[in-house]
N, C-alpha and C positions, 0 to 999 in steps of 0.2 A: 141378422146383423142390423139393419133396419131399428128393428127395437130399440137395441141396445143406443144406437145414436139419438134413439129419441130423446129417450131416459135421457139423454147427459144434456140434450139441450135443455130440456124441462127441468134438469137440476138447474145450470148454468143461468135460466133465465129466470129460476126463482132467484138467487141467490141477487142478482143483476137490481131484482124487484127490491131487494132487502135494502141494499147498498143505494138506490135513487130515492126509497122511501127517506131515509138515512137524509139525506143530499136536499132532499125538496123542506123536510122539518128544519136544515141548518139555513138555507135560501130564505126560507120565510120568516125566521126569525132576526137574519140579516135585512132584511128588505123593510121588516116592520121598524128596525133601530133606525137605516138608514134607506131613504128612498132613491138613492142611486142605484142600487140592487137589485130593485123592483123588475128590471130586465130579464138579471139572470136566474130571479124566483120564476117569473114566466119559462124563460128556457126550461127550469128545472122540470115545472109541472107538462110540458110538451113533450119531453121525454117520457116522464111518468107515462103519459098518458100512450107513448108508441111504446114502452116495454108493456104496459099491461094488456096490448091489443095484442102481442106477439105472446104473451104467457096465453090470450086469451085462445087465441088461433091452433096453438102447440098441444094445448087438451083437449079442443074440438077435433085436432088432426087433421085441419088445414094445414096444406102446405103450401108459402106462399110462391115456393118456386115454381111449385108445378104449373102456374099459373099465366108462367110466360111462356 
């Protein structure tokens, strides 16, 4: 059963990757009209960057719970 929960996280956090890639193109093309936004393009790409450590983790089969 194990597995099968993997699988779904490894779907859920590709899809997650889709949806922020999505999110970081619409920030950055806000941010370059308006530099007020410039913030939440940063926010955007810090996310990027903790979902992609967490897709990264999920295929390697790091678990980071197991951790604590």
């Amino acid at each position: 059963m194990a597995d099968a929960g993997s699988e779904k996280r490894r779907i859920m956090l590709g899809e997650l990757l889709e949806h922020i890639e999505v999110a970081q193109e619409v920030a950055s093309g806000l941010a370059r009209e308006s530099p007020e936004y410039a913030a939440m393009a940063e926010a955007v790409c810090r996310v990027m960057d903790m979902v992609s450590m967490a897709c990264e983790l999920e295929a390697y089969g790091d678990d980071p719970e197991s951790a604590e």
